[in-house]
MARMIPA-155797 format. One record per residue (C-alpha): residue in one letter; x, y, z. Coordinates in nm, 3 decimals. Example, Ala and Ser with C-alpha at 12.3 -4.5 7.8 and 13.67 -1.06 7.14 Angstrom:
! residues 2
+------+---------+---------+---------+
| rest |      xx |      yy |      zz |
+------+---------+---------+---------+
|    a |   1.230 |  -0.450 |   0.780 |
|    s |   1.367 |  -0.106 |   0.714 |
+------+---------+---------+---------+
! end
This chain:
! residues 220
+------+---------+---------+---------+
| rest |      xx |      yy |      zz |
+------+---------+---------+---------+
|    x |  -1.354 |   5.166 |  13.653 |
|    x |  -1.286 |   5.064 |  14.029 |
|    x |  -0.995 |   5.278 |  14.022 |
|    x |  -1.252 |   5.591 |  13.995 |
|    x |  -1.487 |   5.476 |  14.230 |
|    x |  -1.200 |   5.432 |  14.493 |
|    x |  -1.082 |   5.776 |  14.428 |
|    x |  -1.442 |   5.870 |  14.511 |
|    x |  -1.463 |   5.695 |  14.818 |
|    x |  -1.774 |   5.490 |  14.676 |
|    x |  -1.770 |   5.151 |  14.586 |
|    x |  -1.908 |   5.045 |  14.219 |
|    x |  -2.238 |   5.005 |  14.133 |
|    x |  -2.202 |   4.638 |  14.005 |
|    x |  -2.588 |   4.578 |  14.012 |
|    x |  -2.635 |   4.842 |  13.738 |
|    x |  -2.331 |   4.804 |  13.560 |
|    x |  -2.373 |   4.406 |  13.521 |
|    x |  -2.759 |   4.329 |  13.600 |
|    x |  -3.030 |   4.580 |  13.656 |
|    x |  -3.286 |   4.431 |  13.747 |
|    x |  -3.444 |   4.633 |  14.029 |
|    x |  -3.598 |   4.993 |  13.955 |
|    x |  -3.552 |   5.062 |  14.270 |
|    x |  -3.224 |   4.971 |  14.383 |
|    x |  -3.091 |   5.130 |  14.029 |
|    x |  -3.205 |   5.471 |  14.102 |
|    x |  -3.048 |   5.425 |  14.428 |
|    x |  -2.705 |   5.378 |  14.250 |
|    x |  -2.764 |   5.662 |  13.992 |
|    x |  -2.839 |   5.873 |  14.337 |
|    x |  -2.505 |   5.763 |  14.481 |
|    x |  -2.327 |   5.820 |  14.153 |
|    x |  -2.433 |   6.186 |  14.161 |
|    x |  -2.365 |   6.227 |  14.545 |
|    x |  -2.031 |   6.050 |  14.544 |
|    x |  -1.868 |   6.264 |  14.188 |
|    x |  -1.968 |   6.623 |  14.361 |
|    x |  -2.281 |   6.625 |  14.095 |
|    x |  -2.534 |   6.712 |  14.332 |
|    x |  -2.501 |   7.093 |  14.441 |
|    x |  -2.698 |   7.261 |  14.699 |
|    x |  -2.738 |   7.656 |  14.720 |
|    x |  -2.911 |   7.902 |  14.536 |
|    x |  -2.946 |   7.860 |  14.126 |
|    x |  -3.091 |   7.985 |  13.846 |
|    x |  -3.178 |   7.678 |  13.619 |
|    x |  -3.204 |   7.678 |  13.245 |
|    x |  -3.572 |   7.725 |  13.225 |
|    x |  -3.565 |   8.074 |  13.420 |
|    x |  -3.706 |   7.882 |  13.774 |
|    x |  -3.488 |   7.904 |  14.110 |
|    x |  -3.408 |   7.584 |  14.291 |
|    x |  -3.207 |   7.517 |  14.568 |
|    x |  -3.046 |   7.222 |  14.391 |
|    x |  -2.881 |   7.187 |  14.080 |
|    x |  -2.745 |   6.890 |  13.957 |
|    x |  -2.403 |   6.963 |  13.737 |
|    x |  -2.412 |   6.613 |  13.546 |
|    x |  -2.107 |   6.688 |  13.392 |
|    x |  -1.884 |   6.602 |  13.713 |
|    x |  -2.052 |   6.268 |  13.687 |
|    x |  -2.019 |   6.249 |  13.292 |
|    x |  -1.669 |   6.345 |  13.297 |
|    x |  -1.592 |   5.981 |  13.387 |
|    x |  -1.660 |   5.702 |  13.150 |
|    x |  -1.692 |   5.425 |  13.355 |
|    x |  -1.891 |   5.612 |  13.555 |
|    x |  -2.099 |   5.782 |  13.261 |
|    x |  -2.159 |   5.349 |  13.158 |
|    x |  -2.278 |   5.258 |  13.485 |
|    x |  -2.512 |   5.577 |  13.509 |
|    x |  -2.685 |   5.465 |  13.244 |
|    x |  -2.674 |   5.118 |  13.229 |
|    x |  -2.988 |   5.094 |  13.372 |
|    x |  -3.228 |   5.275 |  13.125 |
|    x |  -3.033 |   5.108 |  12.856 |
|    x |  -3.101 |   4.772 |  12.908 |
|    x |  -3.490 |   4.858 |  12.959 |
|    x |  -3.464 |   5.043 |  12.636 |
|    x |  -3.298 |   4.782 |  12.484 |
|    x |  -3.544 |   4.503 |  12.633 |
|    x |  -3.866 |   4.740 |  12.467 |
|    x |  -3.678 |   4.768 |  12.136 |
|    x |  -3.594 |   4.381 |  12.127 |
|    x |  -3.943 |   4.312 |  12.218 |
|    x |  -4.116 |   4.537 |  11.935 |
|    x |  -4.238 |   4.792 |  12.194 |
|    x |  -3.996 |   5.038 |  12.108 |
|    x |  -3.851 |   5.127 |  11.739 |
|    x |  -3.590 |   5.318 |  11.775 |
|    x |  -3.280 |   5.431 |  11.474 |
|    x |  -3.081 |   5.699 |  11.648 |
|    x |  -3.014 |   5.863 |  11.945 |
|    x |  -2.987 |   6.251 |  11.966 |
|    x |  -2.989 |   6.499 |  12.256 |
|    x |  -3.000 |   6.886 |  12.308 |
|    x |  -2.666 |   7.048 |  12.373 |
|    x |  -2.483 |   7.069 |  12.653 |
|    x |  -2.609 |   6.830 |  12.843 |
|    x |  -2.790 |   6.581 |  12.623 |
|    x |  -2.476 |   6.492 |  12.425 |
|    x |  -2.265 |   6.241 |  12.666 |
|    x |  -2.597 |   6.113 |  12.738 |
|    x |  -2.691 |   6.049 |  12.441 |
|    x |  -2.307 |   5.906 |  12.293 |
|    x |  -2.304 |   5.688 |  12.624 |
|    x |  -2.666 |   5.537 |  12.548 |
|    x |  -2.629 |   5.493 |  12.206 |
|    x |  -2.279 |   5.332 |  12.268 |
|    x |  -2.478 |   5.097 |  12.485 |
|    x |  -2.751 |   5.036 |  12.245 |
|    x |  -2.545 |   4.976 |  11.915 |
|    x |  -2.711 |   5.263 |  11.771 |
|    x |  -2.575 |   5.664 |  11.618 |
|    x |  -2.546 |   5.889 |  11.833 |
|    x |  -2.555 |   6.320 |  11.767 |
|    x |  -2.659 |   6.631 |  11.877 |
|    x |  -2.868 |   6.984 |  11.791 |
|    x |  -2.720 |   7.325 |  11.949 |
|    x |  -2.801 |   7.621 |  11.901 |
|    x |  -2.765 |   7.878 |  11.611 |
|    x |  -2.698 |   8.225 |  11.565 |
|    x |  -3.105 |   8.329 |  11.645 |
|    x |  -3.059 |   8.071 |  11.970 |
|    x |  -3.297 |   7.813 |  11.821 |
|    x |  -3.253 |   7.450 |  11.787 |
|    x |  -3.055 |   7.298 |  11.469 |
|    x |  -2.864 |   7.035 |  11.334 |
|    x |  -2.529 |   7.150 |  11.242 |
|    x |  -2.176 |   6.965 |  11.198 |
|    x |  -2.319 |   6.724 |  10.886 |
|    x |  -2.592 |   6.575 |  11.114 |
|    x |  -2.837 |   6.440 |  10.884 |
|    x |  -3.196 |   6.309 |  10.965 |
|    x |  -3.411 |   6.048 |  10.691 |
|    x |  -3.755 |   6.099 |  10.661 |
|    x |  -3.937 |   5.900 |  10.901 |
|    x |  -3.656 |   5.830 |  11.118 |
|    x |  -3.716 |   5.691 |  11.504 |
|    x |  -3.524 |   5.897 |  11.755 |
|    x |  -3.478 |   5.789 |  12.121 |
|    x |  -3.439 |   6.215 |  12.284 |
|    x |  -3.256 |   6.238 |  12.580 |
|    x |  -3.136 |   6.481 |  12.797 |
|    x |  -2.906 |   6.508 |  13.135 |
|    x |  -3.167 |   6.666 |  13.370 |
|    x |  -3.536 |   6.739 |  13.286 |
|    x |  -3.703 |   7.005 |  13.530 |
|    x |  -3.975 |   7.189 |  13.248 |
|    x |  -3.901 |   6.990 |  12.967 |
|    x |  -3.814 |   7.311 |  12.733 |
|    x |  -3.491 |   7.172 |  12.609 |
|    x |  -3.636 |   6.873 |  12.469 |
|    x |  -3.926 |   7.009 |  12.380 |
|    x |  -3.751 |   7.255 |  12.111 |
|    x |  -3.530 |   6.968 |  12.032 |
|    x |  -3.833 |   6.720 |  11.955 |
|    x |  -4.026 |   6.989 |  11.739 |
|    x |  -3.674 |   7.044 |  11.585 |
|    x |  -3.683 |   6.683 |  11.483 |
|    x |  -3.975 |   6.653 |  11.400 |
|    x |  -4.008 |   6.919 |  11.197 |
|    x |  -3.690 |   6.769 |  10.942 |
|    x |  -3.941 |   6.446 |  10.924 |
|    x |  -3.804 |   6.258 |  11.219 |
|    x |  -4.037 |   6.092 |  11.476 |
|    x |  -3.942 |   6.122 |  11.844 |
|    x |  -4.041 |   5.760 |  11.973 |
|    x |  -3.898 |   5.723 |  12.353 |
|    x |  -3.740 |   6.032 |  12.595 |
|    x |  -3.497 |   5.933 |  12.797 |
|    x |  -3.272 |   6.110 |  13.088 |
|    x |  -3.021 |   6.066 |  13.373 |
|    x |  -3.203 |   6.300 |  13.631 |
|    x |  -3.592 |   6.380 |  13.618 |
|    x |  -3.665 |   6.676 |  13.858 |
|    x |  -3.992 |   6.737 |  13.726 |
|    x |  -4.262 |   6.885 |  14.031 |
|    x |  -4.546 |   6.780 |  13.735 |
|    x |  -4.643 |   6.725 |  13.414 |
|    x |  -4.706 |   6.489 |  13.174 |
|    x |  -4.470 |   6.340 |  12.887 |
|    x |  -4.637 |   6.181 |  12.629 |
|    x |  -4.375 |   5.956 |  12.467 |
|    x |  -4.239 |   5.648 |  12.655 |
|    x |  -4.024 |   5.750 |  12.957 |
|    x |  -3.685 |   5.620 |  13.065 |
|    x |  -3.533 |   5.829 |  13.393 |
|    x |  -3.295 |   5.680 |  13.561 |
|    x |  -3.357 |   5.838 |  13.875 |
|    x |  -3.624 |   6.066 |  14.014 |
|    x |  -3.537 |   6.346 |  14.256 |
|    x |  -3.727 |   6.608 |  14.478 |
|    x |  -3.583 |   6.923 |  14.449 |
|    x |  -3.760 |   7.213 |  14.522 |
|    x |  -3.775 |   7.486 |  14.238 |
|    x |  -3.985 |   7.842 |  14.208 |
|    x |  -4.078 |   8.095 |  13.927 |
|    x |  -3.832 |   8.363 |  13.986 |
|    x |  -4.078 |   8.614 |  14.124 |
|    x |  -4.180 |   8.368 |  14.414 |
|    x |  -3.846 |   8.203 |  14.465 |
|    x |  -3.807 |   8.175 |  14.872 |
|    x |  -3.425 |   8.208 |  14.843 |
|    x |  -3.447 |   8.540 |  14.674 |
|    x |  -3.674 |   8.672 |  14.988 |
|    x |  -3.423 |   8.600 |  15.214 |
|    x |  -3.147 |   8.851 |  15.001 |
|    x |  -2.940 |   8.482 |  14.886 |
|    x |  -2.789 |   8.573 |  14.568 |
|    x |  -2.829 |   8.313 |  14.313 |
|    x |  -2.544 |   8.173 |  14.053 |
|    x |  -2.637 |   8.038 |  13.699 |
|    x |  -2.444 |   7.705 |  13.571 |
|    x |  -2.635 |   7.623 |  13.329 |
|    x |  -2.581 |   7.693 |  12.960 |
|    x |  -2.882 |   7.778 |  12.783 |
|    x |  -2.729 |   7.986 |  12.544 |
|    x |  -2.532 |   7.681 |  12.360 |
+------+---------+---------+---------+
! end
């Protein structure tokens, strides 16, 4: 672990990895995380859900380290784990929408002791279970996702689920860019960041002729 935090230039985040105790002070790590792997990109993007932001947050340069991945998430997992202990929370499995849901969801279910998968896309480009993945009636899930600007990834994924008898119980995530709204399930961000996003008809960047890339991957 320290060995990719020095070849980041930042110094590890013992507070979340070992005790994280401080809401606060653990976004502030998760913030740094993203910062210090190159995670957080500024320009001109075209995000999943169709909107234009001049952020974009490309998880996967975080996520592409484990020990970074753990500490990430270290956070939200012992809170979830704390509910769940306590009765608050039931949860049986962990699942997340592909791309970007899937380390997420591995890492926090490594955490938590508990399986771990995935739904993708299919040939029509709506949600499914593929691979062998295999929900029981009545099942808890614990939904997560790497970044949550509209919530229409985990949206299809949770009417997926719930659909095949599962019951979505908690929604968890590593960035929540959401400008408003309401999610009606317990939440677990761990962080929350301002980042400025339009339809694309009003998007400010696209007045002033900046042509905008898209790095997303809905179409998985």
């Amino acid at each position: 672990m320290y060995e990719v935090f020095a070849a980041l230039g930042a110094q590890p985040p013992l507070d979340i990895y070992y005790t994280p105790k401080h809401g606060s002070q653990i976004m502030e790590n998760v913030l740094a995380l993203l910062r210090d792997s190159g995670a957080m990109l500024e320009g001109h993007f075209l995000l999943s859900s169709g909107r234009h932001s001049d952020r974009y947050f490309q998880c996967a340069k975080l996520l592409q380290y484990p020990d970074m991945a753990a500490a990430a998430l270290a956070g939200i997992a012992e809170k979830i784990g704390q509910d769940i202990r306590s009765g608050d929370l039931e949860v049986d499995a962990v699942v997340g929408p592909a791309m970007g849901g899937i380390i997420v969801a591995y890492e926090l279910g490594r955490q938590l002791g508990l399986p771990a998968f995935f739904a993708e896309r299919d040939d029509t480009g709506a949600m499914a279970l593929r691979r062998g993945f295999e929900l029981k009636p009545g099942q808890k899930i614990l939904l997560v996702e790497d970044v949550i600007t509209t919530g229409k990834s985990y949206g299809e994924c949770a009417f997926l689920l719930e659909g095949l008898g599962a019951k979505v119980t908690a929604l968890a995530c590593l960035v929540d860019r959401r400008q408003a709204g309401e999610i009606t399930w317990p939440f677990y961000p761990a962080c929350k960041v301002e980042a400025t996003n339009w339809d694309a008809g009003d998007c400010e960047l696209c007045k002033k002729g900046i042509p905008a890339v898209k790095p997303g991957s809905r179409k998985i």
